[in-house]
N, C-alpha and C positions, 0 to 999 in steps of 0.2 A: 609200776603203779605208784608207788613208795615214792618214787622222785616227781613224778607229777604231784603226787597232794603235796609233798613238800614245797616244790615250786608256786605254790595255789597259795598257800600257807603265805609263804616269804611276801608275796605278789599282794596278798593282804593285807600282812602285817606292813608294809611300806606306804599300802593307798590309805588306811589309817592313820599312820605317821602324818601324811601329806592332808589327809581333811582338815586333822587335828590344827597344824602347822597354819592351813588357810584361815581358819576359825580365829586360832590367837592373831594372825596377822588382820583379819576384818576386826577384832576386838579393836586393836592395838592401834586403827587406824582411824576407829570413829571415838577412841577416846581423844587422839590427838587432833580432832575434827571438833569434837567440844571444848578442850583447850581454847583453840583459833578462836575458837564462837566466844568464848569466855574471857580471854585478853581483849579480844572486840570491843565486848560492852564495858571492859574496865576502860580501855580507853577513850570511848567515847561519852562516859559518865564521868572521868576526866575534864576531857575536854569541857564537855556541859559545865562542872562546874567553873572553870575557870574563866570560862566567856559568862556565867552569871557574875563571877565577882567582877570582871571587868568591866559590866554594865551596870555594875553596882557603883562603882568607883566612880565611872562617865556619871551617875544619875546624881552622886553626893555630888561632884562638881559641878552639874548644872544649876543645882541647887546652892550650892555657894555663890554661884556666878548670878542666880535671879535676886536674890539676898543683899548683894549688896550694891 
């Protein structure tokens, strides 16, 4: 009887290990899912502004170019 609870015991204490294990791994994977999300918008507020200075640049030179 002794080696069955033990075995019950051991058989727990492992499928605990393993929740535990899945938990930090679902942690561990939507932090690195918010990352993704998060270089995203850095790079496409990037981008944003550099196509604004770009049409800022095109607009002063349109502007040079009605000017003279």
């Amino acid at each position: 009887m002794s080696s069955l609870r033990d075995s019950l015991e051991e058989d727990s204490y492992h499928l605990q290990r393993r929740v535990k294990r899945e938990e930090e791994n679902n942690v561990t994977q939507e932090l690195k899912d918010k990352h993704k999300e998060n270089l995203w918008h850095v790079k496409n507020t990037e981008e944003w502004f550099n196509l604004k200075l770009w049409l800022g640049d095109v607009f002063i030179e349109m502007k040079r170019y009605q000017e003279a």
